[in-house]
VOGU-3710 file (C-alpha; in Angstrom, 3 decimals, decimal comma):
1> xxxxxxxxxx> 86,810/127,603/-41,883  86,480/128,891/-45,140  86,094/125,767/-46,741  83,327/125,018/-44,761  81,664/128,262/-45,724  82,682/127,532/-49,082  81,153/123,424/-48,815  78,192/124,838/-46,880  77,224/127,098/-49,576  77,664/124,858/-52,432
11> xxxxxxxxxx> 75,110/122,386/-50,594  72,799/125,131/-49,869  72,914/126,091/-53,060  72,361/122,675/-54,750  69,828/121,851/-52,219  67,682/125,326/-53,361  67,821/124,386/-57,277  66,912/121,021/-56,396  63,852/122,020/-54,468  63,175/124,498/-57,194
21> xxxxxxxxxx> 63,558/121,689/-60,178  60,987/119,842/-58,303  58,743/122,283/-57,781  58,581/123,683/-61,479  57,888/120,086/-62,945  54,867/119,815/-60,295  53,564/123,147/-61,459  53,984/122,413/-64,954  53,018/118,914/-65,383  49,319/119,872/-66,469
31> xxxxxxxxxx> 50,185/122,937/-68,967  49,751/122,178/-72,851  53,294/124,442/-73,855  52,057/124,220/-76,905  48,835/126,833/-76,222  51,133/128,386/-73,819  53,564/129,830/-76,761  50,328/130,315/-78,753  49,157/132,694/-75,503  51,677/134,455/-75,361
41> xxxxxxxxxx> 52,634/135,116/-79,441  49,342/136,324/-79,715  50,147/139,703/-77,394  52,588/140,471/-80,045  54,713/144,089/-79,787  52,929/145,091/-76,941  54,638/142,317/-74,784  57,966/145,338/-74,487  55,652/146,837/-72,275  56,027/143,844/-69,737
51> xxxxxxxxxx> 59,753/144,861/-69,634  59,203/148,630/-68,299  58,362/148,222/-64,529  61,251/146,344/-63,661  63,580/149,069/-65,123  61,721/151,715/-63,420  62,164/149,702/-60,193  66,215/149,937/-60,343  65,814/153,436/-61,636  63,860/154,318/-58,737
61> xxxxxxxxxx> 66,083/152,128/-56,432  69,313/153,973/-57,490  67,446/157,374/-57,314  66,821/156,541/-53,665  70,037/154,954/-52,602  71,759/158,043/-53,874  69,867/160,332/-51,013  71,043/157,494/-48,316  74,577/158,283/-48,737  76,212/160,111/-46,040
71> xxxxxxxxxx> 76,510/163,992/-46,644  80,430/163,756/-46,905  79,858/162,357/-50,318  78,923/165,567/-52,437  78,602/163,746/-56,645  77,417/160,336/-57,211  77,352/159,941/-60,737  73,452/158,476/-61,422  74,414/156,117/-64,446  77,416/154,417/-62,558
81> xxxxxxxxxx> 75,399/153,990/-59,639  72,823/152,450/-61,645  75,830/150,192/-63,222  76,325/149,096/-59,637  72,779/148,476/-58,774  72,115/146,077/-62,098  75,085/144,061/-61,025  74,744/143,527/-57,540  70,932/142,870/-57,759  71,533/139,982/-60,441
91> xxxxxxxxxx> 74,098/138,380/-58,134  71,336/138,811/-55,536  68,147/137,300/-57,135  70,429/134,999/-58,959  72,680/132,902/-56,445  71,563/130,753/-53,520  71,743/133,117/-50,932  73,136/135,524/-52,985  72,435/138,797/-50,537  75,041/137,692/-48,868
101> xxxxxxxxxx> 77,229/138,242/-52,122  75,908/141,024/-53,333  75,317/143,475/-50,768  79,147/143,334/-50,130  79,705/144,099/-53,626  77,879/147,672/-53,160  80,308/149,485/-51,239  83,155/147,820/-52,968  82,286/148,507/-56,471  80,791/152,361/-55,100
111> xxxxxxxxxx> 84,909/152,680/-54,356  86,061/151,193/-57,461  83,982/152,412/-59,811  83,137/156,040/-58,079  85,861/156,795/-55,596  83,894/156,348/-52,280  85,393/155,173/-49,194  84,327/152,022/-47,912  82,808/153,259/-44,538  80,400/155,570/-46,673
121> xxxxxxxxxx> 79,755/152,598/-49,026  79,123/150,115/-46,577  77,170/153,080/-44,364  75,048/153,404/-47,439  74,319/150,292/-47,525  73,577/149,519/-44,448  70,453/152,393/-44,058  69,425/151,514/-47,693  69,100/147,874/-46,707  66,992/149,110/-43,599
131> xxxxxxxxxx> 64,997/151,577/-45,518  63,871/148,947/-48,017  62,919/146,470/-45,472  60,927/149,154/-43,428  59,110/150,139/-47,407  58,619/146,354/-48,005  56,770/146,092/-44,519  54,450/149,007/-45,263  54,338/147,552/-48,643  52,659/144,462/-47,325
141> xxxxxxxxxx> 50,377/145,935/-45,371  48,757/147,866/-47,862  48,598/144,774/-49,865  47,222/142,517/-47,261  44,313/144,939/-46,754  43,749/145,695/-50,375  42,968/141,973/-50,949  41,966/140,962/-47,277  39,049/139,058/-48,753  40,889/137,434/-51,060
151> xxxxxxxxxx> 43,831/136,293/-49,042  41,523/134,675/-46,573  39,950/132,469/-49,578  43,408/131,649/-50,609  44,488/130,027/-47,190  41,003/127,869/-46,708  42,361/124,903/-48,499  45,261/125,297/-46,095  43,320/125,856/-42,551  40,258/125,387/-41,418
161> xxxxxxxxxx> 39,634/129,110/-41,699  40,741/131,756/-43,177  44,017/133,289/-41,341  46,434/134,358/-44,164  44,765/137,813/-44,427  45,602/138,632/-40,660  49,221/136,692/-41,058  50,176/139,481/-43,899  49,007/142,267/-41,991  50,647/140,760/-39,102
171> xxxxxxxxxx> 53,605/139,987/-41,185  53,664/143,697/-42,515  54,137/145,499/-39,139  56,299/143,133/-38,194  58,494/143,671/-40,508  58,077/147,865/-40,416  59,077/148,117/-37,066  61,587/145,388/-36,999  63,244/147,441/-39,852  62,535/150,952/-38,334
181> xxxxxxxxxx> 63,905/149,749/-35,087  67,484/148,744/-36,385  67,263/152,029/-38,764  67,569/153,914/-35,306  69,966/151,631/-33,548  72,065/151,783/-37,010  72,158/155,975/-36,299  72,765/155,854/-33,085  76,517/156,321/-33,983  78,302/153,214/-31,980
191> xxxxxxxxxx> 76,298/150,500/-34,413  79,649/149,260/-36,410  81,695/149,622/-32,837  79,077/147,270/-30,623  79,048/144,858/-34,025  82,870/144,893/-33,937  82,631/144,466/-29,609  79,744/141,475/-30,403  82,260/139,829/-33,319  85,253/139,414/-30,920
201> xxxxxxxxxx> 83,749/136,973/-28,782  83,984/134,516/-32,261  86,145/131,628/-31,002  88,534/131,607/-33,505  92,058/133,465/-33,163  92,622/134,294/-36,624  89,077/135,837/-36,810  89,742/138,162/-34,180  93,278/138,549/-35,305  91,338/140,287/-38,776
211> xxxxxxxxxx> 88,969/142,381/-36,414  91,717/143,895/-34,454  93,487/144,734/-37,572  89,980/146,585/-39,053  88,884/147,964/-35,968  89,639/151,785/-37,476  87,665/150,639/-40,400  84,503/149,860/-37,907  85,149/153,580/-36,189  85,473/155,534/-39,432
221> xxxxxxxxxx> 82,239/153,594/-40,700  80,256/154,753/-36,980  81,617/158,469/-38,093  79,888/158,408/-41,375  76,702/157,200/-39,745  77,229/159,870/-37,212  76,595/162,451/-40,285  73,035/161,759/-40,578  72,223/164,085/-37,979  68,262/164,945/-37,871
231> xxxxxxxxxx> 67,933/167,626/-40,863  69,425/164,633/-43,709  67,548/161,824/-41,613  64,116/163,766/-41,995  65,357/163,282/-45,995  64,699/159,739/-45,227  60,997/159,804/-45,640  61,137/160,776/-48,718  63,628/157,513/-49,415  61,066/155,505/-47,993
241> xxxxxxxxxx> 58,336/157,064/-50,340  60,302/155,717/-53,397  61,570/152,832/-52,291  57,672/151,790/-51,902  57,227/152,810/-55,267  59,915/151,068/-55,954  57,948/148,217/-54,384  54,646/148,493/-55,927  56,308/148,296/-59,795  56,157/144,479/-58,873
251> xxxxxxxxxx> 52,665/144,229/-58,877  52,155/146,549/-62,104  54,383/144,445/-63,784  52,264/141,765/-62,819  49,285/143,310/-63,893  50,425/144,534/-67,242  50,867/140,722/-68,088  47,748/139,439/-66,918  46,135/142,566/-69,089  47,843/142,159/-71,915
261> xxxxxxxxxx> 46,648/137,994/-71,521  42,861/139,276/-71,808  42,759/138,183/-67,893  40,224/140,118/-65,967  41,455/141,037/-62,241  41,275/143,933/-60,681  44,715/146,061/-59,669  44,136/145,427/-55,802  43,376/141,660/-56,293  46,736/141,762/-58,419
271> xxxxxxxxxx> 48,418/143,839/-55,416  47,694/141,488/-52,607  48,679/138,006/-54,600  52,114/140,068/-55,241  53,209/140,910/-51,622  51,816/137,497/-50,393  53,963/135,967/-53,170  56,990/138,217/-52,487  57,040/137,436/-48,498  56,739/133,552/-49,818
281> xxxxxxxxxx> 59,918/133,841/-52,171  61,709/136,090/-48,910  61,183/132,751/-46,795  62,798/130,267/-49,864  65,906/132,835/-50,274  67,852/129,854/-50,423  66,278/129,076/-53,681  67,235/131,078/-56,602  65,187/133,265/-57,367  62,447/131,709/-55,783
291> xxxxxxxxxx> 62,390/129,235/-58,398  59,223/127,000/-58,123  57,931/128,930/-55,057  57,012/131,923/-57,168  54,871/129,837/-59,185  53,156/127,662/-56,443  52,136/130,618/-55,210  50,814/132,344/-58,006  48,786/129,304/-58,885  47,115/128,955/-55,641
301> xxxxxxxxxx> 45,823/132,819/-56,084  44,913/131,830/-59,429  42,783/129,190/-57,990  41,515/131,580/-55,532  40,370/133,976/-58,326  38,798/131,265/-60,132  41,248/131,385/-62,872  41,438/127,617/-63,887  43,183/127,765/-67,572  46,311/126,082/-67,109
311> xxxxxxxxxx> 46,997/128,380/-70,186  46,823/131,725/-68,727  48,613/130,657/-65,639  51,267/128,788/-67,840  51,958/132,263/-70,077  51,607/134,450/-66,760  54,536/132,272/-64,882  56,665/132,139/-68,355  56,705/135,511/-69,017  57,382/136,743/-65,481
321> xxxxxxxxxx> 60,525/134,319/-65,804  61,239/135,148/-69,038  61,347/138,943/-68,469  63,870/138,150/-65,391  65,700/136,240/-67,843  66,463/139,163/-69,929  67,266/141,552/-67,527  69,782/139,159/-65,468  71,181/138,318/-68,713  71,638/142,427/-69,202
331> xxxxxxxxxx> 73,065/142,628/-65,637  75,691/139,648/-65,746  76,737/141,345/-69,173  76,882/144,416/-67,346  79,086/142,609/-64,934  81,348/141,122/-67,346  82,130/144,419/-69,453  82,750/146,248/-66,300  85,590/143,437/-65,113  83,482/142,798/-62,119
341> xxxxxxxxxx> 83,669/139,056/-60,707  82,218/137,141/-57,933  85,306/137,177/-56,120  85,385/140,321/-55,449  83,061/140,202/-52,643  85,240/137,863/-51,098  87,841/140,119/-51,273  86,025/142,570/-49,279  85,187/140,347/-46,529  89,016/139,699/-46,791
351> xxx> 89,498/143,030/-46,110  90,934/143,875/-49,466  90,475/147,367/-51,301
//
């Protein structure tokens, strides 16, 4: 069986780079690289600036997943957590599929690195996964309507009229209360126990063998979740105020490059491309980092906007990529001084501490 995860995974993940590969050299075809570097040497110092949001994201991210912890844990040290955060969020955006490597990471570095238990790790995780869907949903929204105008020009060429405004802001509250509504199951205190209950009907005896070997670890993980009674969960409005700020550096990173690239667009035109484009990569997360998809659907919105040099596209795409190539680079070298390696999330899953 684990072969077959392993085999499954390795063709997933070829599969997504493939499709990625493909799309990249359609994008790209019809830019002149040569008055692409020339666009983009010409910002000079000020390009650093481009560099800024993203930071500010995982410092807001961290700032936010420390107040999700369960109140059993009194100190979380800010700097290791934020250790934790670079690394597992490179193995995330990096890896086909990668959530499903580096979410398991969080509460197993949290108790190497810091001490805490794995049922308040993987509690933490667990409502700080929730709470970031549920601030991506309102995230959406606010994009959708900020652009509505625009979003309906950008799906013409793709149906006969113009729907993609009302799919976003269908999309957003969707995804809200889909969020919201598993946030309250999760604190209902018996989430880990009916997940343990659902995971024993697996056919496989070796499976359940594990489970009935972890079931304490299922329990002690409902008891954390049991802490966040209703004074700490009303704290949890606040979490989902900065994890949409959190959410909103992505278009103001987007918008400082277009800026700085003498393109003129407005903030909220910049705002809805951004959430359309980040539900688009969500739907390709087998594809690493949404390679090719990000830039399909940047160029249709540039399109839209009546931006049609290949130029300013072609530096807009490249530095976007480029920037993520800096900070996964600072991430992974995070990982490596810290001793971390991929297979520790397997170990995890193993059951191993």
């Amino acid at each position: 069986m684990q072969m077959t995860k392993k085999s499954g995974g390795t063709l997933a993940g070829y599969i997504g780079l493939g499709l990625g590969f493909i799309l990249i050299v359609f994008q790209f075809r019809q830019i002149d690289f040569v008055g692409v570097i020339a666009r983009i040497s010409s910002i000079g110092f000020s390009s650093a600036f481009i560099l800024l949001p993203f930071f500010l994201l995982h410092l807001l991210e961290t700032f936010a997943w420390i107040r999700v912890f369960p109140p059993s844990i009194r100190v979380i040290p800010f700097f290791k957590l934020l250790k934790i955060q670079f690394i597992t969020e490179t193995i995330s955006m990096t890896l086909p599929a990668g959530v499903a490597v580096g979410e398991p990471l969080r509460p197993f570095l949290c108790n190497r690195f810091i001490g805490i238990p794995l049922p308040a790790g993987v509690a933490s995780v667990a409502v700080r996964k929730l709470m970031l869907g549920a601030a991506q949903g309102i995230y959406t929204i606010i994009g959708a309507l900020a652009g509505f105008s625009l979003l309906q020009r950008v799906s013409v060429p793709m149906f006969p009229v113009g729907v993609l405004g009302y799919l976003m802001v269908g999309t957003g509250m969707v995804v809200f209360l889909l969020f919201l509504f598993f946030l309250l199951l999760l604190l209902n205190g018996n989430a880990a126990q009916n997940v343990h209950k659902l995971l024993m009907f697996v056919p496989f005896e070796k499976v359940k063998k594990w489970l009935l070997a972890k079931e304490a670890g299922f329990l002690d993980t409902d008891e954390e979740l049991k802490s966040f009674d209703t004074p700490f969960a009303s704290r949890l409005i606040l979490v989902l105020l900065i994890y949409l700020l959190a959410w909103f550096m992505l278009a103001i990173e987007s918008y400082i490059i277009l800026r700085l690239l003498g393109v003129e667009i407005s903030f909220l035109q910049v705002l809805s491309m951004d959430t359309a484009v980040t539900i688009l990569r969500a739907l390709f997360f087998f594809i690493p980092s949404g390679l090719g998809v990000q830039e399909l659907g940047y160029r249709l919105f540039f399109q839209a906007l009546g931006i049609h040099n290949f130029e300013d596209y072609g530096a807009f795409v490249l530095l976007r990529r480029f920037k993520e190539l800096i900070w996964y680079s600072v991430g992974y070298g995070i990982m490596f001084f810290s001793g971390v390696h991929l297979h520790d999330a397997e170990g995890v899953s193993q059951g191993d501490s």
